[in-house]
N, C-alpha and C positions, 0 to 999 in steps of 0.2 A: 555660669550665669544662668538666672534662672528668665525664661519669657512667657508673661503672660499670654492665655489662653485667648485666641478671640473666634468671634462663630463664623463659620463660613459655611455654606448651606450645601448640601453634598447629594447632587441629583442621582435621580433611577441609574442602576447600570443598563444596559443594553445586552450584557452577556446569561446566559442562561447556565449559572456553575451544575457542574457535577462532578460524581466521580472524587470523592475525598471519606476516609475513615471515620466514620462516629461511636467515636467513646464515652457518650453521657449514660450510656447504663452498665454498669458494672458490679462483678460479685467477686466475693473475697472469701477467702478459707480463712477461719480464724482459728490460730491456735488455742488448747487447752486452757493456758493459765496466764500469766503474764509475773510472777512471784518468783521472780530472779535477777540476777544483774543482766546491765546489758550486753556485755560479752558475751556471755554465757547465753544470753535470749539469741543476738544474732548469729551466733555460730547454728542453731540449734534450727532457726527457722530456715537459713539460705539452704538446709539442707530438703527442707518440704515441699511438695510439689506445688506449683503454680494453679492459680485458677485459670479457666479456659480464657477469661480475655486475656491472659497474660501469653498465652498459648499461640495467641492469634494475631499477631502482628500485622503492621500495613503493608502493604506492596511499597517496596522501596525502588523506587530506577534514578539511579545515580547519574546517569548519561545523559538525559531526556531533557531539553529544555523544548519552551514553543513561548516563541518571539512574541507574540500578542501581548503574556503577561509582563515581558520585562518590558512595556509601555510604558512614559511615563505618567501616564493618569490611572495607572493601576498601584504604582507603588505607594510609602507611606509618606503619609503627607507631612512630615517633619522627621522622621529616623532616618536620617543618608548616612547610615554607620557601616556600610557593609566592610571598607577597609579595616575601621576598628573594631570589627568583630573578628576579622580574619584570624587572628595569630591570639584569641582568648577565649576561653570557655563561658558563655554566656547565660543567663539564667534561666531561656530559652530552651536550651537545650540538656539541663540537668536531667532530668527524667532519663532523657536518650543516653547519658554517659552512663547512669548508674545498671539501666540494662530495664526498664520498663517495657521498651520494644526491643527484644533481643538482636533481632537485623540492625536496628538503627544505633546499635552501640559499633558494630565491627565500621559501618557505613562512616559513622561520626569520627572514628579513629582515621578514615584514610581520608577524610575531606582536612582534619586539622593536619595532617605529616604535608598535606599537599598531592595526595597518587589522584585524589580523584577533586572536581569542581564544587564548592560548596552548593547547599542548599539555596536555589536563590527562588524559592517562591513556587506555589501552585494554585487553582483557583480557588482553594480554601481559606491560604493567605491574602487573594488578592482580595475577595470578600471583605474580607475582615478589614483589609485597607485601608478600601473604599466607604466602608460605612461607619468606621471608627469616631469618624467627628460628628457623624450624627450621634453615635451613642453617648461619645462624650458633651452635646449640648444640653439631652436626656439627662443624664448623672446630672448633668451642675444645676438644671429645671429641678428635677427632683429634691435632691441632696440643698442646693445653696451654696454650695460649697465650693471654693476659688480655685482651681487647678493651676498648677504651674508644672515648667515641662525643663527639665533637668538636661543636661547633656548626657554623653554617654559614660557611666559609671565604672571606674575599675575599682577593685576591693584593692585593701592592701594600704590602710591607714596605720593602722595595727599593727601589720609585717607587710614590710616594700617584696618578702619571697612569694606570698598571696596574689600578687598582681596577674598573674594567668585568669585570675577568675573576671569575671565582668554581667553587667546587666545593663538593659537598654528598655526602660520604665515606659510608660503611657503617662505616668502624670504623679505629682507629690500634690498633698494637701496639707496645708500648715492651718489651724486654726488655735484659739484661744477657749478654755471650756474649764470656768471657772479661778480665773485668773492664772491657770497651769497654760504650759505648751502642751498641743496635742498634732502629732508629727504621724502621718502617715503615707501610704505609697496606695496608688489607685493602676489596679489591673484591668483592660477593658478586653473583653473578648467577645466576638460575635458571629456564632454558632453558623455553619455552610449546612446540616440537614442533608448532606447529599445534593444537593441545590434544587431542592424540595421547598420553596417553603409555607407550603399549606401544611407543613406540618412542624415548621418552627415556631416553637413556644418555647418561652424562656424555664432555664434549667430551675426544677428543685434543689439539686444537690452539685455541689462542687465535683467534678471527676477526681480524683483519687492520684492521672496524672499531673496535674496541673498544680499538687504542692510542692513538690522539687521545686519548682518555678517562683512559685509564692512565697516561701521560705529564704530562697536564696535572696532575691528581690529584698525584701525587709533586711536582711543581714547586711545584704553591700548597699543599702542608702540611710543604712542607721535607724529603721524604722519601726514602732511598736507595733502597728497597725496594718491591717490591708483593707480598702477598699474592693470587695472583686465585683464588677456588674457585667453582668450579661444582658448583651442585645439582640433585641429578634425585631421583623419587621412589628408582628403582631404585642408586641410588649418587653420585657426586660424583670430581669431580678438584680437583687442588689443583697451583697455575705458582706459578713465582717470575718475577717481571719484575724489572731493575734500570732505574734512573731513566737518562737518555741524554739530557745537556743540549747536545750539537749538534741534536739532533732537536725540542728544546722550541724551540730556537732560530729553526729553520727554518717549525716550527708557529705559532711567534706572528708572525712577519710575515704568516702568511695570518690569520690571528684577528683580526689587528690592521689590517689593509686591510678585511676585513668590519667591524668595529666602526666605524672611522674613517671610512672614506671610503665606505661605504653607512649604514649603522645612526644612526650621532650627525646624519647631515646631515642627510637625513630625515623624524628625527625631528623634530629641529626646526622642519620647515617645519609638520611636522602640528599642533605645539603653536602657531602662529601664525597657518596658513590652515585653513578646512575642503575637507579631502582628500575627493574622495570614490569617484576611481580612480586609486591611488596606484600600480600596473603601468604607467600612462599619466602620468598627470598626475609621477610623482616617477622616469619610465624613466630620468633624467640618473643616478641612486644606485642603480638597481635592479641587484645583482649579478648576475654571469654563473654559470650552470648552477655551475661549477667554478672556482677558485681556481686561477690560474698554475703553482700551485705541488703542486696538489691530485698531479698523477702522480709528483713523487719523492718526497711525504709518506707515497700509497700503498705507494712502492718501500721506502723506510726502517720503514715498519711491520711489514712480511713480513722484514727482515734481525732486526728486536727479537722479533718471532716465534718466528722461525730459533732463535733464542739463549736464549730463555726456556726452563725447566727445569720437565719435568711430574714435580715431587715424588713425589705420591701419586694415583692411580687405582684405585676400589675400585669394585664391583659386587655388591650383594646381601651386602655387607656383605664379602667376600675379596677384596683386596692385589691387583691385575693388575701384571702384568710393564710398569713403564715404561721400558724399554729398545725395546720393539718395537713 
């Protein structure tokens, strides 16, 4: 069932975030040519060295929680999915499965068997949280456009074996645009800066990880479209992504080796033996830093980048030129 959006006004925090990763600027090694098939293209690229942001991963601590954020005026204010996320690979976290952050593929493997606490949140998330409905009043001021807000999504229309996968949307837009349907998915994100924010301004360019996410999302709600906006206190951007099912194509065979042939086996054994160093004891399932496939999915993300369309860009409330 679908519920309509309504505004609720979403005051200052009080907490002063830091301390979280910034990936809005990034560089890519491009290969040679692209004048071959794609087997042949991925075998060829998972072989070439990574660029340094790929190199450089977040600090990950698996153990650490601090009580403050698991508040409830820090969480989100409609997605109380966390059991139904537990036991499915989310479209959150595709980048991390395919091996974008090398750490956070081995990480993500032992949160889904169960050895270690899932991710429940940091102050970059809570951010993001807490400001979310202001951004999304912003989208629907700007845009016009009606938001509705889905439950939470399992793939697996198509084949009931798919159902491991799942998405957990910020919002669907359905409109009419010239007596057609026009069916899209709205991704809101709103950038932590370090918790700087004299120096957040809304992004130029889409990150590079955040199509794994984008992609999956349109796949598992049927959608042609993406909405992606980004908010900052000082202004907002607004992409259009379109959905690219060679590129889902190629992303679920690594999804699908993660889930498969590390994640289901696994866990299995953990629900049968008591594991109790499963880095060791379970190395025969334990995935490699990065997925095969992880360097032409990075390559393919930066070409859907390329091609994405910065609508609207405003700052302090006036239009910027997105041509330049």
């Amino acid at each position: 069932m679908l519920r309509s959006s309504c505004r609720i006004s979403c005051g200052e925090s009080a907490f002063f975030f830091s301390n979280i990763w910034n990936y809005s600027n990034q560089s890519l090694l491009h290969p040679a040519n692209k004048c071959f098939t794609v087997r042949s293209e991925i075998c060829n690229h998972s072989s070439r060295r990574y660029s340094s942001h790929f190199n450089s991963p977040p600090k990950l601590q698996s153990g650490e929680t601090y009580s403050i954020l698991q508040s409830s005026g820090l969480q989100h204010w409609f997605k109380n999915w966390k059991e139904q996320r537990k036991d499915k690979l989310t479209a959150s976290t595709f980048g991390g499965a395919i091996g974008f952050w090398p750490r956070r593929r081995v990480q993500l493997w032992l949160e889904k068997i169960g050895a270690i606490e899932p991710f429940s949140g940091n102050l970059a998330t809570c951010w993001n949280n807490i400001k979310e409905e202001e951004a999304l009043e912003r989208y629907k001021l700007i845009t016009g456009n009606t938001v509705l807000f889905p439950e939470f999504q399992i793939y697996g229309k198509k084949n009931s074996e798919d159902d491991w996968l799942a998405a957990s949307p910020d919002g669907v837009v359905d409109s009419v645009v010239y007596g057609l349907p026009c069916r899209g998915v709205l991704e809101i994100k709103c950038p932590f800066f370090n918790g700087d924010m004299s120096k957040a301004t809304p992004w130029k360019r889409i990150p590079l990880y955040c199509i794994p996410q984008a992609q999956g999302l349109m796949e598992i709600l049927d959608r042609d479209w993406m909405d992606f906006y980004v908010w900052t206190p000082r202004g907002s951007s607004l992409f259009r992504l379109y959905r690219d099912a060679e590129y889902w194509d190629v992303l679920k065979i690594a999804l699908s080796d993660f889930w498969l042939k590390h994640v289901q086996p696994a866990r299995e054994i953990c629900r049968k033996s008591v594991i109790t160093n499963p880095l060791t004891e379970l190395t025969l399932f334990k995935p490699a830093p990065r997925h095969e496939y992880c360097r032409y999915i990075v390559y393919e993300s930066k070409h859907i980048v390329d091609s994405s369309r910065l609508l609207i860009r405003e700052i302090n409330g006036e239009l910027q030129n997105t041509w330049t």
